[in-house]
C-alpha positions in Angstrom: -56.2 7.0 3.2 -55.1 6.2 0.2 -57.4 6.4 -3.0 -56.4 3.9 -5.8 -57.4 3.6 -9.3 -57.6 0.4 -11.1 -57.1 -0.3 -14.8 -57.5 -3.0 -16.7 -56.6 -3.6 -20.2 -58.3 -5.8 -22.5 -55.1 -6.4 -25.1 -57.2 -6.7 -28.2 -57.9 -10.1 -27.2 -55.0 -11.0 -25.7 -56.1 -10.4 -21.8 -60.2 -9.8 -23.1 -60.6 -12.7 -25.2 -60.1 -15.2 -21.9 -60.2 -13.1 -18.9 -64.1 -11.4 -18.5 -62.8 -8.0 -18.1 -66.2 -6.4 -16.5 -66.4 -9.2 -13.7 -62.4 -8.0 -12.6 -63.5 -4.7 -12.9 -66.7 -4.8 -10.5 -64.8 -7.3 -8.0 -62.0 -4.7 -7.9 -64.5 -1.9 -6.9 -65.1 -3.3 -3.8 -61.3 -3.8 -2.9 -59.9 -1.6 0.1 -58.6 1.7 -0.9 -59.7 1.8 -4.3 -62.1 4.6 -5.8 -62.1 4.3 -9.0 -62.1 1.3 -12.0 -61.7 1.7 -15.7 -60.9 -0.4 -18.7 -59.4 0.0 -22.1 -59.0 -1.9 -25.7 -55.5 -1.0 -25.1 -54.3 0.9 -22.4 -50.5 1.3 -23.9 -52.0 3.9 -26.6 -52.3 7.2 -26.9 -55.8 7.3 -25.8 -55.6 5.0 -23.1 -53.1 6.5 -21.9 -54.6 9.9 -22.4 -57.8 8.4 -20.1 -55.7 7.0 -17.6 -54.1 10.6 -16.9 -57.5 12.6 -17.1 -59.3 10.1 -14.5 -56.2 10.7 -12.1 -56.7 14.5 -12.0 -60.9 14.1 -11.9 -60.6 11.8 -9.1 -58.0 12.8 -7.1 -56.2 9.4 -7.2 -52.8 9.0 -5.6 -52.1 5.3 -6.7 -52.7 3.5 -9.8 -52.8 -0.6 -10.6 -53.1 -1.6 -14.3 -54.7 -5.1 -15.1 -52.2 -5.4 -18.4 -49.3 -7.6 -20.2 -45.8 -7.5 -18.5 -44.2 -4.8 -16.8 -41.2 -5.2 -18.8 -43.0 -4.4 -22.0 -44.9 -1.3 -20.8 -43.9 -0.1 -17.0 -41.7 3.0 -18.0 -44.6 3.8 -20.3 -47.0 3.7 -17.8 -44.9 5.4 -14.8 -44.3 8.3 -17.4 -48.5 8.5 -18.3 -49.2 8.4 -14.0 -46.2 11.1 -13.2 -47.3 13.7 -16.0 -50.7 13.8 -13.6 -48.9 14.4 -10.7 -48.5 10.9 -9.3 -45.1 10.0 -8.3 -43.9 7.4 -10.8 -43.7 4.8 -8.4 -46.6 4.7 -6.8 -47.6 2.1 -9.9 -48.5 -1.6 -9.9 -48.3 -3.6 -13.0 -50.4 -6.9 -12.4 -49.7 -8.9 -15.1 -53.0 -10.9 -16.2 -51.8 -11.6 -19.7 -48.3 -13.4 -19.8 -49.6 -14.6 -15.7 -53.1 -15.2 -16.8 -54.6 -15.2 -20.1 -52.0 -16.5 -22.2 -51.7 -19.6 -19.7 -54.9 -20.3 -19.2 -56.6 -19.9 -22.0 -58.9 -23.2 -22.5 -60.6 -22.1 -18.7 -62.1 -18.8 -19.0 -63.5 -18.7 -16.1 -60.2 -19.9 -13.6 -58.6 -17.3 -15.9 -61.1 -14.4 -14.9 -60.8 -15.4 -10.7 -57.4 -15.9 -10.8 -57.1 -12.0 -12.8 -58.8 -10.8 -10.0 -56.6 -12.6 -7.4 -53.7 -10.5 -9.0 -55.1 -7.4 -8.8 -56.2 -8.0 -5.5 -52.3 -8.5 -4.7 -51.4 -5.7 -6.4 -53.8 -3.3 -4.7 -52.9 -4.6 -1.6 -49.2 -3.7 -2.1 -49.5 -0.3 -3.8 -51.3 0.9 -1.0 -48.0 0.5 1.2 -45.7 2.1 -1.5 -43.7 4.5 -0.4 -42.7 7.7 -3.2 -39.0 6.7 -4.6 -37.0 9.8 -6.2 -34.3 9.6 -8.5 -30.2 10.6 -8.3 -28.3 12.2 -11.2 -24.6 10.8 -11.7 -22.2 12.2 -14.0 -21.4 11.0 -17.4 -18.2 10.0 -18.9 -18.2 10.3 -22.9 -15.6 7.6 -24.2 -16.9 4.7 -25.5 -15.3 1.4 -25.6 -15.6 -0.8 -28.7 -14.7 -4.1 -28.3 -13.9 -6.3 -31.4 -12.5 -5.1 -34.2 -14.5 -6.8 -37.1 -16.9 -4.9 -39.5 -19.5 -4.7 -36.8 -16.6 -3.1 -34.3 -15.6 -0.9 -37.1 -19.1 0.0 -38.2 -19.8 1.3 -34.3 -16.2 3.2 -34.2 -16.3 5.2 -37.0 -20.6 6.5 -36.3 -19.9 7.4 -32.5 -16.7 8.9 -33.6 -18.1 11.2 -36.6 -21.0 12.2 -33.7 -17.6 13.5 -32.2 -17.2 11.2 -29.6 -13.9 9.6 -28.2 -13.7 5.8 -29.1 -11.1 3.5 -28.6 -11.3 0.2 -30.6 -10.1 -2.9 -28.7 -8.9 -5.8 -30.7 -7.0 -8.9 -29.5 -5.4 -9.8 -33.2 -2.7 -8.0 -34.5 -5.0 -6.2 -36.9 -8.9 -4.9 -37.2 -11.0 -6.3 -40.0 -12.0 -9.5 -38.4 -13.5 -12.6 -40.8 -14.9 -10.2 -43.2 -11.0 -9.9 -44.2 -10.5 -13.4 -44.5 -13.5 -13.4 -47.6 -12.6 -13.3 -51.0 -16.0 -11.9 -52.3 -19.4 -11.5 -50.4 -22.8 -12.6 -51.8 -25.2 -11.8 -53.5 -23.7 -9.4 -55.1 -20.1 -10.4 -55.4 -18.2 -7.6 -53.9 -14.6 -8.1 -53.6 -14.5 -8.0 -49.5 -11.4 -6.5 -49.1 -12.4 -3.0 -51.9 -15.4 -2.6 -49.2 -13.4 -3.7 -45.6 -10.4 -1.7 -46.1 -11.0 1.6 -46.8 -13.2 1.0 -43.5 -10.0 -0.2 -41.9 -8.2 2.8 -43.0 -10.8 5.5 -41.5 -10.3 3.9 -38.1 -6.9 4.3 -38.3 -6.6 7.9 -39.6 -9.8 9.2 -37.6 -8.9 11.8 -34.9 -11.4 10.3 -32.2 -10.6 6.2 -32.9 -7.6 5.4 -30.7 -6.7 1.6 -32.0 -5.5 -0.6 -29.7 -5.0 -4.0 -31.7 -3.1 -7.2 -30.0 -5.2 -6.1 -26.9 -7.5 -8.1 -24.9 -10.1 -6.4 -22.1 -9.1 -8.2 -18.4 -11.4 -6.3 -16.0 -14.3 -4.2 -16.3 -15.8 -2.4 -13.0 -18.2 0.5 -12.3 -21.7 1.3 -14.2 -23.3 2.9 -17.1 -21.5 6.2 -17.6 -18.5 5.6 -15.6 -17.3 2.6 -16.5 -13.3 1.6 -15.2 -11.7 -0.8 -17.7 -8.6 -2.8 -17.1 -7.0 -3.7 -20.7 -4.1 -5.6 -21.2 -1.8 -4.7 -24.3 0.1 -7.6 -25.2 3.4 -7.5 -25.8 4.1 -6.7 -29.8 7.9 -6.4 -29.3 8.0 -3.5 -31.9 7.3 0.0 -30.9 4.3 0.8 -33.0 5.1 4.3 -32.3 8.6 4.8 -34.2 7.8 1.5 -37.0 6.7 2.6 -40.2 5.6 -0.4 -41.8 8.6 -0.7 -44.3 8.6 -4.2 -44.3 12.0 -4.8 -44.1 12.0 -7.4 -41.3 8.7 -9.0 -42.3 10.2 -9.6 -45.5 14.0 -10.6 -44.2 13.1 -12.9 -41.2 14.3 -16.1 -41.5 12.1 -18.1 -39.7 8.5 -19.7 -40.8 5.4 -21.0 -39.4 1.5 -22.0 -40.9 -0.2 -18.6 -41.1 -3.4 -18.8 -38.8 -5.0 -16.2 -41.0 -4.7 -18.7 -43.9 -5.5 -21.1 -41.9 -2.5 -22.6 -41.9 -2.2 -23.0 -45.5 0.2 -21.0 -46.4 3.5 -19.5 -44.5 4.4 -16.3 -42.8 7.1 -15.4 -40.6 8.1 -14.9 -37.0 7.8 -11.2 -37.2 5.0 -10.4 -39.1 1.3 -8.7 -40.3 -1.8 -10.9 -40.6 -2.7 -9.9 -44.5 -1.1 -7.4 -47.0 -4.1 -5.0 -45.7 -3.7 -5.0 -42.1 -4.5 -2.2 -40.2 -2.3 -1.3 -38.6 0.2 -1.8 -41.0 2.7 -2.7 -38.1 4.0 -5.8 -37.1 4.4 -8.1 -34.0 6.9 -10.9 -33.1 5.4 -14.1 -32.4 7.9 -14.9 -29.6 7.1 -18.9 -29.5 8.4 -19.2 -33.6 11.0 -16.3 -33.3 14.4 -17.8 -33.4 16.0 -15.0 -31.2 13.7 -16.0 -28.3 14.3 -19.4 -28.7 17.7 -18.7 -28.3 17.4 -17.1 -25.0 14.7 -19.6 -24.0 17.6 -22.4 -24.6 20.2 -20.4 -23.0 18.5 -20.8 -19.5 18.1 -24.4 -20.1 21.7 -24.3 -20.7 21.3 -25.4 -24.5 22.9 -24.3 -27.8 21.0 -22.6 -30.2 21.7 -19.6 -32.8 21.0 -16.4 -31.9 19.1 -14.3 -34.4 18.2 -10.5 -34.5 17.8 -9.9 -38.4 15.0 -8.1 -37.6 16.6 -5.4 -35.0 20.1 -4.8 -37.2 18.0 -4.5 -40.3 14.9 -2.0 -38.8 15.8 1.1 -40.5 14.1 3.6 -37.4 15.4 0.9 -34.5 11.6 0.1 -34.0 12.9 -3.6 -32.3 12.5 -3.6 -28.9 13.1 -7.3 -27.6 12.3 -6.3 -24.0 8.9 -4.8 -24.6 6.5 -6.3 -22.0 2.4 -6.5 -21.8 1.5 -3.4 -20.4 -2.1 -2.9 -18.3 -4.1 0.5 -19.2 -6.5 1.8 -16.9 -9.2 3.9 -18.7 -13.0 4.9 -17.5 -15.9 5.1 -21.0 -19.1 6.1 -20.1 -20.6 3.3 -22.9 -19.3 -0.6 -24.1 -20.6 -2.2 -27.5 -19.5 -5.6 -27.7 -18.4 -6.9 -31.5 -16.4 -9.7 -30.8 -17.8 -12.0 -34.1 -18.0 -15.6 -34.3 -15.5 -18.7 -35.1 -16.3 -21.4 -37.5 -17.7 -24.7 -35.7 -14.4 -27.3 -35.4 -15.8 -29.5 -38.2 -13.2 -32.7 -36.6 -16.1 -34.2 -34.8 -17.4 -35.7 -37.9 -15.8 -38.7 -38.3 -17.9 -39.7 -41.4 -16.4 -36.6 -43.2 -12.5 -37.6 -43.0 -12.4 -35.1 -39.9 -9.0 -34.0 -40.6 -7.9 -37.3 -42.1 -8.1 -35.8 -45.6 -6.4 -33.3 -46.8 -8.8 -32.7 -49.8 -11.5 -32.1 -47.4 -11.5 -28.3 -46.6 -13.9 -26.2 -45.0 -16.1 -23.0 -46.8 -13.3 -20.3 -45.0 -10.3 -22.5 -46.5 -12.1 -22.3 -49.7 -12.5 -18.4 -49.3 -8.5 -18.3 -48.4 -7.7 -20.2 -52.3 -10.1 -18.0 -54.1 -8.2 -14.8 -52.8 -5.7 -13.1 -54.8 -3.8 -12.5 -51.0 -4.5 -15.9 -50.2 -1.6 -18.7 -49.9 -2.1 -19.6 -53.6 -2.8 -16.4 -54.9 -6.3 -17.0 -56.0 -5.7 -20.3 -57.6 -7.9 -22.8 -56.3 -5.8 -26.4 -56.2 -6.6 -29.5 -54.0 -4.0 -29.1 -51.1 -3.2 -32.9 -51.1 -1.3 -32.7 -54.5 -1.6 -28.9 -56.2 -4.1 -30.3 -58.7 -6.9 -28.1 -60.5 -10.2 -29.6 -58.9 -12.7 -30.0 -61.7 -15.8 -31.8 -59.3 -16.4 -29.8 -56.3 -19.0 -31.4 -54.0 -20.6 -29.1 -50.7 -21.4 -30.3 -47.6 -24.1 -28.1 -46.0 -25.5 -27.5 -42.1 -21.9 -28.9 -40.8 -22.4 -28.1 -37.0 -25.8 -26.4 -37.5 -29.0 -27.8 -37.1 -27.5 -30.8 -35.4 -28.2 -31.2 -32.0 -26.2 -34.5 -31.8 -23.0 -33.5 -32.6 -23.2 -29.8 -33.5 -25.8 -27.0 -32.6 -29.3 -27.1 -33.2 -29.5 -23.4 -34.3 -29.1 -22.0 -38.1 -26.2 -20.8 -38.8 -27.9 -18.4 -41.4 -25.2 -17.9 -44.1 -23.9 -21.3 -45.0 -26.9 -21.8 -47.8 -25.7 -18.4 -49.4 -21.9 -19.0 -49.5 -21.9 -21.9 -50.8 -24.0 -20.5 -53.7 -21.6 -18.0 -53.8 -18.4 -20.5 -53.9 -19.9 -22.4 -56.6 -20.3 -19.3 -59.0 -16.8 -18.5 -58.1 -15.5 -21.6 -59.0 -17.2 -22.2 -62.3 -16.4 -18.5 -63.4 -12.4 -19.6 -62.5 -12.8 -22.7 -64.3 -15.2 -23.0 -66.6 -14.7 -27.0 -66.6 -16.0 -27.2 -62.7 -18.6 -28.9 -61.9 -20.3 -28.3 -58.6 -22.3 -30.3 -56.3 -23.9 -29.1 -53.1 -26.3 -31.4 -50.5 -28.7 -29.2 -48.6 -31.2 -30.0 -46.1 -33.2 -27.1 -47.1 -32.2 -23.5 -49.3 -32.7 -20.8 -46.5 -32.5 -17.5 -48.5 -34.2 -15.3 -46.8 -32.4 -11.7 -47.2 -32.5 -9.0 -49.8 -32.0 -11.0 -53.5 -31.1 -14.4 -52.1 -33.5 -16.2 -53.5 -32.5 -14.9 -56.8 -28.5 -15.5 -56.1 -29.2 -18.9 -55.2 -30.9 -19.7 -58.1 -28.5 -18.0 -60.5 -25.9 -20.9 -59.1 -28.3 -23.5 -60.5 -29.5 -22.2 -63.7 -26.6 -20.2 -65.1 -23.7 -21.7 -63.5 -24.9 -25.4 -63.3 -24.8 -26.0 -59.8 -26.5 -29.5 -58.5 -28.6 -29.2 -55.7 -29.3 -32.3 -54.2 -31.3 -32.9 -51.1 -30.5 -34.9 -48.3 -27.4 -36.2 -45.9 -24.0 -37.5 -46.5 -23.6 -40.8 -44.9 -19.9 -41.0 -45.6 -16.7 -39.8 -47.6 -13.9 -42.2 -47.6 -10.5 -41.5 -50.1 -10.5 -44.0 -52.8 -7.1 -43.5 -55.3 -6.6 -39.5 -55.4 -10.6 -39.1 -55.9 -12.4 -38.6 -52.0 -16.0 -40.5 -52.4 -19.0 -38.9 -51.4 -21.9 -41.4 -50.4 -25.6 -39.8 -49.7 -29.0 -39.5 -50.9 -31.3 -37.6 -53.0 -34.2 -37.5 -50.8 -36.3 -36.1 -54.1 -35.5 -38.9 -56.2 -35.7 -41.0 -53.5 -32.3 -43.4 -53.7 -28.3 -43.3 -52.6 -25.8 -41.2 -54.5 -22.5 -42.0 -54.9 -20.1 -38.8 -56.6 -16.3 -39.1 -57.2 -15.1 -35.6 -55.7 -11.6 -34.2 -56.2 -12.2 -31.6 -53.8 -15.0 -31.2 -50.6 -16.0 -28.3 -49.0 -18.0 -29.0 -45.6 -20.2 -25.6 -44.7 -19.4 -25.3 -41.4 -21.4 -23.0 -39.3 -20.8 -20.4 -36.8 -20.1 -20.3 -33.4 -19.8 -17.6 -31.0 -16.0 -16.5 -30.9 -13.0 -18.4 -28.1 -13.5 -16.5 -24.6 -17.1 -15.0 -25.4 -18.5 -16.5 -21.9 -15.4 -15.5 -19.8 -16.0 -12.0 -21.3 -19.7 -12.1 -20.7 -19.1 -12.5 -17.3 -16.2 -9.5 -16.8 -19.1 -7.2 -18.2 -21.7 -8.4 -16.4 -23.9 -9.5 -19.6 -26.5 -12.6 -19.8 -25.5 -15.2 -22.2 -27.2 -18.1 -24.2 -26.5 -22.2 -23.7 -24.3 -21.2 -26.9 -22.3 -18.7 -25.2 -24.2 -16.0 -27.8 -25.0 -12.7 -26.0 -28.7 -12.4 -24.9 -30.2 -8.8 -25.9 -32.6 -6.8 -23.8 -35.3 -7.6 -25.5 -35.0 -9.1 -29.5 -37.4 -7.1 -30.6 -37.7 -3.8 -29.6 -34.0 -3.7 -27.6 -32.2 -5.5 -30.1 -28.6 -4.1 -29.7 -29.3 -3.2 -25.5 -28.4 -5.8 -22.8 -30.1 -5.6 -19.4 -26.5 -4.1 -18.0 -27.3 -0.4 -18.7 -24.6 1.4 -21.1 -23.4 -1.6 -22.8 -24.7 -2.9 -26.0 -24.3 -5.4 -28.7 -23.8 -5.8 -32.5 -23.4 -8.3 -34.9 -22.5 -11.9 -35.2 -22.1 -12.3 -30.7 -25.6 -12.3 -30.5 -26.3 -14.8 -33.1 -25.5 -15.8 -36.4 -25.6 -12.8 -38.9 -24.3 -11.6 -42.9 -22.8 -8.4 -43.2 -25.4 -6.2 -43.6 -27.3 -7.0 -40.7 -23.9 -6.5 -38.9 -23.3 -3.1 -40.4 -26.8 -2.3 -39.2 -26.3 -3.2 -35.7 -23.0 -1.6 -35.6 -24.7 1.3 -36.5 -27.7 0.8 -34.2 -25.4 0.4 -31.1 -23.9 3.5 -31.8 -26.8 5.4 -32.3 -27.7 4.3 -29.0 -24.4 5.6 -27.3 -24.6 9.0 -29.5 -28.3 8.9 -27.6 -26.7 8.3 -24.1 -23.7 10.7 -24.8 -26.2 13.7 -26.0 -27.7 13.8 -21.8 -25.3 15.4 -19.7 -26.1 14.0 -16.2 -27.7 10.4 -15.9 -30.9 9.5 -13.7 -30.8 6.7 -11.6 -33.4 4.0 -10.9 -34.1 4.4 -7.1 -35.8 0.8 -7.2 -32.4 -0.6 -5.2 -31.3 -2.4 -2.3 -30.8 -1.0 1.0 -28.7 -2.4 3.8 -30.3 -1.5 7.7 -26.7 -1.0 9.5 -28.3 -1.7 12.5 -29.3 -5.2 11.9 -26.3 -5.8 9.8 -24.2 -8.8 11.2 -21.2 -8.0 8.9 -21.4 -12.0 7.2 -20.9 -9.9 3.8 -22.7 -12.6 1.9 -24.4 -10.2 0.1 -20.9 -9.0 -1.4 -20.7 -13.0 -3.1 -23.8 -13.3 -4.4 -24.1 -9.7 -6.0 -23.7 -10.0 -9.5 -23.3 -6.1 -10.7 -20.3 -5.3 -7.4 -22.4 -3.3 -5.9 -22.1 -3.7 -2.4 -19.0 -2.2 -0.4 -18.2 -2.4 3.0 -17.4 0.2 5.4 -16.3 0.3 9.6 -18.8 1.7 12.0 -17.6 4.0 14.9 -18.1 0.7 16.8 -15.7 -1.1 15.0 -18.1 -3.4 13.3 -17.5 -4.3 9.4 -21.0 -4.1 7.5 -22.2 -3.9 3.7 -23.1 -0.9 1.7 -24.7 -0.8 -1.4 -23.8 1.2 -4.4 -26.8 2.7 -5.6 -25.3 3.4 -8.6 -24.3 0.6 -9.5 -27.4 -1.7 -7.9 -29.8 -3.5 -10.2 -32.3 -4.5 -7.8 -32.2 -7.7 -8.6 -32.7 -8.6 -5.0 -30.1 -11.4 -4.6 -29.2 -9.9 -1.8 -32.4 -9.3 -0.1 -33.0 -13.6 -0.9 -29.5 -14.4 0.7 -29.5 -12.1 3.7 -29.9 -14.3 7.5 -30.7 -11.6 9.6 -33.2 -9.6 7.2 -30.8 -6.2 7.2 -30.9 -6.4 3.4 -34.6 -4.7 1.5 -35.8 -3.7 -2.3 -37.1 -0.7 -2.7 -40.7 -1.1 -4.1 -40.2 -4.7 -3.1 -39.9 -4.8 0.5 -40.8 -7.5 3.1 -43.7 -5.5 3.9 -45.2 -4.8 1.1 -44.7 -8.3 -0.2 -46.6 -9.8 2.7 -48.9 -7.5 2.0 -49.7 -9.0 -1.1 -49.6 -12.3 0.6 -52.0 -11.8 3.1 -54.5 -10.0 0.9 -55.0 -13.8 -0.5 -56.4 -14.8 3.3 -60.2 -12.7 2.9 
């Protein structure tokens, strides 16, 4: 017969402070199979755990229930403590009396207290019929994958690859550097972006262990932490990066011209081209829809008469033109993923009441970045696009798309506050003559010398803060008219702007759900990536082996990007250092025998891990991958004919917990 040990923790106050600890603890005594009760102030420490293990070996227990907070917090911890006595790991029940109990019911101490010792009365009665589960080892494949190619993608690349790990470096632009390349300077200490980016840049590329694959896109993604098997679709550059140099030559002799997306269309670039003078690679592609040579062939089906054009192809001094390049699939297996793929500014055209689009003098904080660079399209000079003017009052719009649950997103976008501080420093130290305006709802300046930055804008640069909404900005002559209020003051401004900058916020980046769901990852009502836990798994997601970093999971600077870049890779270095992997064995089973062969288990499985396989018989029934099996038990919920089970979840020992109810 079994001999159970019962444990309950008081939390501090957390569980003690509602649920009367003693009362569980003498109700539990007298529950079948258990010999023994203890409590604790905190059974996750050292010394609770350390009086946990001792009162397993003197009373030769062989199961173990602990009254505590969630198993999601503390089970590993606690299956660790009960298997260094000689317990199998499994043999261990987490009731959860503080998130299920105390926390809930705190303003009924008393419900609280019977309905803790309801729980561990279930969780008794299903320990008892736990069964010991043992563990598999897998290999371990040690390539990681690194998608995104922004400072956050970089960061990761570079640390798993000086750990001497094989990375490659997926990136679906023509270059790496993401929007960090597209800032002039970054706050709060003014760093010209591009001095700190591209040396970055250039490591990736020269790095023996980084293979680069930019234009790229990932399209599949199968198997499980370890042994991964990614699809990944190179795009079609039209120049064989292997024999072009990066001369220039047909860059600079192309004929044709189109808005450059990297300046936001400000400025012109041509068919063949590189994003930015920095780009890494330094290799162009050939935008085929603005390329006059595929126009012409496009027009010569249609039976139309266009010129032909191949500039580019007579000019290329190593013949690096190859018109009939196509997109190309590779196939490779990574034993780790960290997902980098950044953010996009929110589209600021849903405000009608800020010209949304209607005015040309109304630009957004990245368009400003793009004048103020000395690669941008006006080579650093900042003039109002509508007529090449100097701008000499500058008014900011703040929290455009953030903290707007009408028409943008009710989140923070974190940054905004700081770059515009940063703009208006900028823009007075270009022109001293400028005079800068910003409405705020609040200053949130909550990182490493913000404060101070923002403050420098007002008193040494004479930046006007004023607090409150814009209710409008209508043009009126060649000045654009911002109406508002100064909520301090308490009445309706009215300033004659040459030029306004909204501060739009950020938004996860185009495709981050689609791509969410190719790698089996949660994700947010905003598309952001969820983490394991935000605290204590801040770069993990609940898939094992893949992790995140930087601005997918929310809004982040670029330090706190670098420092997840980092994190994540520290966490594949970790996974890369074992050389087998150990499995959970708390996964589905399929009973062949009851099997009817519906295979709806196969649709509802969210990981792909069920296959199917013939019997001798003939009959066609599932299989599950152990190995790649969460136990999420979606399976064991859609099965008809009850073939489908959980391991440490089972029918029986779930209606065991039932029925212990019905005393």
């Amino acid at each position: 017969m079994a001999r159970t040990g019962v444990f309950i923790c008081h939390c501090g106050t957390n569980i003690g402070g509602t649920v009367d600890v003693s009362k569980v603890l003498e109700a539990a005594k007298s529950m079948p199979t258990v010999a023994y009760v203890d409590d604790n102030t905190y059974s996750c420490s050292e010394p609770g755990q350390a009086s946990i293990h001792d009162a397993i070996i003197e009373n030769r227990l062989d199961r173990v229930v602990i009254g505590c907070c969630s198993p999601r917090m503390h089970e590993n911890t606690f299956r660790k403590t009960v298997a260094t006595a000689g317990i199998n790991p499994y043999l261990l029940e987490i009731s959860n009396i503080r998130e299920h109990c105390s926390w809930v019911h705190g303003d009924d101490k008393e419900a609280a207290t019977d309905k803790a010792i309801e729980l561990v009365r279930m969780a008794v009665a299903k320990v008892a019929s736990l069964e010991p589960l043992f563990s598999r080892q897998v290999g371990l494949t040690k390539r990681a994958l690194v998608i995104g190619g922004g400072i956050a993608g970089i960061q990761a690349a570079l640390d798993i690859a000086n750990a001497d790990y094989e990375v490659v470096l997926v990136e679906r632009e023509p270059s790496i550097g993401g929007r960090m390349a597209q800032l002039d300077k970054t706050f709060p200490t003014l760093d010209c972006s591009a001095c700190i980016l591209a040396p970055k840049m250039v490591d990736v590329a020269q790095h023996p262990n980084i293979t680069l694959l930019t234009y790229a896109e990932v399209q599949d993604v199968k198997g499980f932490v370890g042994n991964f098997e990614v699809n990944i679709l190179q795009k079609a550059r039209k120049v064989d990066h292997i024999k072009c140099t990066g001369c220039g030559t047909c860059w600079q002799k192309c004929l044709e011209r189109t808005p450059s997306e990297f300046n936001l269309e400000m400025g012109k670039r041509s068919a063949i081209y590189i994003p930015f003078p920095q780009a890494v690679p330094l290799k162009p592609v050939i935008d085929t829809e603005h390329c006059a040579h595929f126009k012409y062939l496009e027009a010569k089906e249609e039976g139309r008469d266009l010129p032909d054009c191949n500039i580019c192809q007579q000019l290329c001094p190593v013949s690096a033109i190859d018109y009939e390049q196509e997109d190309q699939i590779i196939s490779e297996r990574f034993g780790a993923i960290i997902v980098a793929t950044g953010y996009q500014t929110f589209d600021h055209s849903v405000y009608h009441e800020y010209g949304s689009g209607r005015y040309a003098d109304v630009i957004t904080g990245l368009h400003l970045e793009r004048l103020l660079s000395a690669s941008g399209p006006t080579g650093g000079e900042v003039i109002r696009p509508s007529d090449g003017l100097l701008p000499k009052t500058v008014v900011f719009v703040s929290c455009v798309g953030s903290r707007d649950e009408q028409k943008g997103r009710a989140y923070c976008s974190k940054v905004c506050c700081m770059y515009m501080a940063k703009q208006a420093i900028m823009l007075k130290e270009h022109d001293p003559e400028v005079q800068c305006y910003i409405f705020y709802i609040d200053i949130r300046a909550g990182g490493k010398d913000f404060e101070e930055f923002a403050r420098r804008a007002q008193e040494e640069y004479g930046t006007l803060y004023l607090r409150g909404r814009i209710s409008k900005i209508y043009q009126e002559g060649k000045k654009l008219i911002v109406c508002g209020e100064d909520s301090l003051i308490g009445r309706p401004v009215e300033i004659a702007a040459d030029l306004v900058v909204l501060a739009t916020g950020m938004e996860p980046s185009i495709g981050a759900a689609e791509l969410a769901q190719r790698l089996k990852i949660s994700y947010d009502t905003n598309n952001f990536f969820i983490e394991a836990h935000p605290k204590l798994r801040p770069v993990e997601t609940n898939t094992d082996g893949i992790f995140l970093a930087g601005s997918c999971i929310g809004p982040r600077d670029i330090p706190e990007s670098v420092a997840q870049g980092g994190a994540a890779a520290a966490k594949v270095a970790a996974l890369f250092s074992q050389d087998v992997l150990t499995t959970d064995p708390m996964v589905a089973t399929i009973d062949p025998m009851l099997c009817s062969g519906c295979l709806l288990c196969t649709q509802v499985c969210p990981f792909n891990a069920i296959d199917t396989q013939v019997t001798r018989d003939g009959r066609t029934i599932a299989l599950v991958n152990e190995t790649m099996c969460k136990g999420c038990g979606l399976c064991v919920a859609s099965c008809r004919f009850g073939a489908a089970d959980l391991r440490g979840f089972t029918q029986q020992q779930i209606l065991a917990q039932v029925t212990s109810l019905w005393r």
